[in-house]
Backbone as CSV, one residue per row, in Angstrom:
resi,resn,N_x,N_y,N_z,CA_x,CA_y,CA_z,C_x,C_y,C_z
1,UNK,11.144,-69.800,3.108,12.059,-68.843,3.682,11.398,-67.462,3.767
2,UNK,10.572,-67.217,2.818,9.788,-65.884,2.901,9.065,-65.549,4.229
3,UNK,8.218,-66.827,4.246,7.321,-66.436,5.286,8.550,-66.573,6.807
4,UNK,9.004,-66.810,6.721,10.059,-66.770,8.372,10.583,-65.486,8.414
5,UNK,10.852,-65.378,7.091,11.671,-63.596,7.059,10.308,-62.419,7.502
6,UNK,9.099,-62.816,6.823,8.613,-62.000,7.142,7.504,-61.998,8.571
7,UNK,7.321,-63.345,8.875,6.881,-63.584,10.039,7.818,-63.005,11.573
8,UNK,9.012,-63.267,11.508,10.146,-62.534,12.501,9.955,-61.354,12.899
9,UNK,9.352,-60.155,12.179,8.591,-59.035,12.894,8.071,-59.442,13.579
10,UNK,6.942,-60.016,13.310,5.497,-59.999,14.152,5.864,-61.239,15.267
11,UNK,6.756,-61.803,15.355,7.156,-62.734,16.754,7.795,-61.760,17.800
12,UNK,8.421,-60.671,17.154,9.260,-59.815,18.274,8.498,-59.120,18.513
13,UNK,6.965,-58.488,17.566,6.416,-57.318,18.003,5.475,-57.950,19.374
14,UNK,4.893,-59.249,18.751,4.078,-59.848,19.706,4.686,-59.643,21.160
15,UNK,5.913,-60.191,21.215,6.777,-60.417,22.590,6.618,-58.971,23.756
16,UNK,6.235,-57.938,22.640,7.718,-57.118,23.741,5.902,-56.132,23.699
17,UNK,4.945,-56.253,23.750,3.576,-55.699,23.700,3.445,-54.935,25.152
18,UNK,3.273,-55.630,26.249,3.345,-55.761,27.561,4.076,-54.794,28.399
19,UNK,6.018,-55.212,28.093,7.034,-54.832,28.536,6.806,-52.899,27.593
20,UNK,6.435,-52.927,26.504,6.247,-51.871,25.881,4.991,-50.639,26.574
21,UNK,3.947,-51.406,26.836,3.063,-50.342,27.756,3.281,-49.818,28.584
22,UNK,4.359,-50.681,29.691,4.910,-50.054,30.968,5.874,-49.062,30.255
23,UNK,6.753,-48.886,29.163,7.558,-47.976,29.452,6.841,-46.739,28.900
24,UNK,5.764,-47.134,28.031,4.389,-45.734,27.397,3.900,-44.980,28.463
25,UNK,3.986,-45.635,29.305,3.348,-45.543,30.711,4.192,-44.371,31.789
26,UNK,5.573,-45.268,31.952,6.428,-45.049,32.606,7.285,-43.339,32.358
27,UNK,7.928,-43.131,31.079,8.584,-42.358,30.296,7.783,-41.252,29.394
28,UNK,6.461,-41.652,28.764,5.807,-40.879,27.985,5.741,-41.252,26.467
29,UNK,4.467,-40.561,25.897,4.157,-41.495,24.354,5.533,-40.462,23.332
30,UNK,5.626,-38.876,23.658,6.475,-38.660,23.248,7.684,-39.143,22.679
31,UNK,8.146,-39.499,24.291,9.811,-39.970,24.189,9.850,-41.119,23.272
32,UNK,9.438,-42.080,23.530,9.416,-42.801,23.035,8.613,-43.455,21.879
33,UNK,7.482,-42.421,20.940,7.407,-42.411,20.127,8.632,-42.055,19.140
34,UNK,9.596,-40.721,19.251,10.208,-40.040,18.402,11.119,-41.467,18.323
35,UNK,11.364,-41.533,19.344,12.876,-42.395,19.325,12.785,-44.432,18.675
36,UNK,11.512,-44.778,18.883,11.326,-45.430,18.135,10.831,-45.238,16.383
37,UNK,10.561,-44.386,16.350,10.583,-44.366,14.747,11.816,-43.937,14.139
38,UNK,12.776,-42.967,14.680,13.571,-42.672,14.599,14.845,-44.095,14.391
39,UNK,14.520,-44.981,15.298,15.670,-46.047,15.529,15.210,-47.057,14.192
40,UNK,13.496,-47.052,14.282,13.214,-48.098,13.190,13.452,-47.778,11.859
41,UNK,13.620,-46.429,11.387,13.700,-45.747,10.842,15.468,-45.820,9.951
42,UNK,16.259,-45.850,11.273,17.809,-46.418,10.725,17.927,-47.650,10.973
43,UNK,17.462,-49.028,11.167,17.113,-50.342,11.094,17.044,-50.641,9.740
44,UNK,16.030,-49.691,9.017,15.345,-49.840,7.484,16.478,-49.621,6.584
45,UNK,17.096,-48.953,7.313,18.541,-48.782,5.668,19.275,-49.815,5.943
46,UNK,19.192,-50.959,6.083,20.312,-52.017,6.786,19.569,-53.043,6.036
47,UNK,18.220,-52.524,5.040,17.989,-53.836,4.790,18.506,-54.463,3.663
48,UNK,18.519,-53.397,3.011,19.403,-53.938,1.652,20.816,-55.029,1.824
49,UNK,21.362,-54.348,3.148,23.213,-54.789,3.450,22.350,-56.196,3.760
50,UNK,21.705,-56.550,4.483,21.062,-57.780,5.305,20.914,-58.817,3.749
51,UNK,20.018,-58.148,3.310,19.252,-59.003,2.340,20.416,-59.511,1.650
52,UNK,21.404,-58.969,1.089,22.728,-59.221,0.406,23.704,-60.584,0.834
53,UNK,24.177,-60.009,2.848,24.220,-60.854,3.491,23.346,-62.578,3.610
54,UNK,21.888,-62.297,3.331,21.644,-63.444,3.774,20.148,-63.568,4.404
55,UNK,19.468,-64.801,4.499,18.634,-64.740,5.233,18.107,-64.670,6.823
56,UNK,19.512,-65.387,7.259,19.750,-65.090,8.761,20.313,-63.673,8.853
57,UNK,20.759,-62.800,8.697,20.690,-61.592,8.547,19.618,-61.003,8.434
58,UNK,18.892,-61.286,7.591,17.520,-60.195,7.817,16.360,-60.567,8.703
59,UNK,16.732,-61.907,8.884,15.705,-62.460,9.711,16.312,-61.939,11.633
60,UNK,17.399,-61.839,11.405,17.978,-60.641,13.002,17.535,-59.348,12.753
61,UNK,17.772,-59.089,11.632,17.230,-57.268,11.418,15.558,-57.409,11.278
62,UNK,14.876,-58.006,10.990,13.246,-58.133,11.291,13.190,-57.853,12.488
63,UNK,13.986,-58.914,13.270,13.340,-59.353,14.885,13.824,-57.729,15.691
64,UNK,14.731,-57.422,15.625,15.256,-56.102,15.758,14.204,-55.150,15.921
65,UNK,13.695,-54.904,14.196,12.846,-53.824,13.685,11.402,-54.359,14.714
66,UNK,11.019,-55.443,15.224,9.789,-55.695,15.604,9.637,-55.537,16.943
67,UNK,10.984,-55.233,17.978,11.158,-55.140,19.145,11.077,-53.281,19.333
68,UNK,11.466,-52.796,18.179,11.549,-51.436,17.968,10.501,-50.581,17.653
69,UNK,9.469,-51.228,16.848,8.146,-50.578,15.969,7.057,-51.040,17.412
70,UNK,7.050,-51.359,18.206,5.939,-51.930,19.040,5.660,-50.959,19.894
71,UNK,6.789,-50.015,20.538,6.523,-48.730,21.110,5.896,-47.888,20.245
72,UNK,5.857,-48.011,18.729,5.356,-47.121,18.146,3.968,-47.024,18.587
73,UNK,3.542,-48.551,18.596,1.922,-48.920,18.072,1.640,-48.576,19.545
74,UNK,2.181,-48.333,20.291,1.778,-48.024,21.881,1.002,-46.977,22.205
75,UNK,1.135,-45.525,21.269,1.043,-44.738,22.031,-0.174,-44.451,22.309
């Protein structure tokens, strides 16, 4: 169960790599630097409620956080 919880980042970050350059591209490293750390940033306090909840819970809040942190690695 560990490794799925913690593998679920890196399946969403993988995904969204691509779709993420065009908007680095599109919008600016700015904008969308602030606002992704910012969002991943309130993702992270949810983990505790998640973890409490469950493993399918955090394993949605991973995939979440990994669709979110990928603009970071963009800029």
């Amino acid at each position: 169960m560990q490794g799925h919880i913690l593998s679920s980042f890196f399946y969403s970050y993988t995904l969204v790599q691509i779709p993420a350059g065009f908007l680095a591209t599109k919008y600016g490293g700015k904008i969308l630097f602030g606002g992704s750390v910012g969002f991943c940033a309130f993702l992270t306090l949810f983990t505790p409620i998640c973890a409490y909840l469950g493993s399918t819970a955090l394993i949605i809040l991973r995939v979440c956080e990994g669709f979110v942190s990928v603009i970071i690695k963009k800029k």
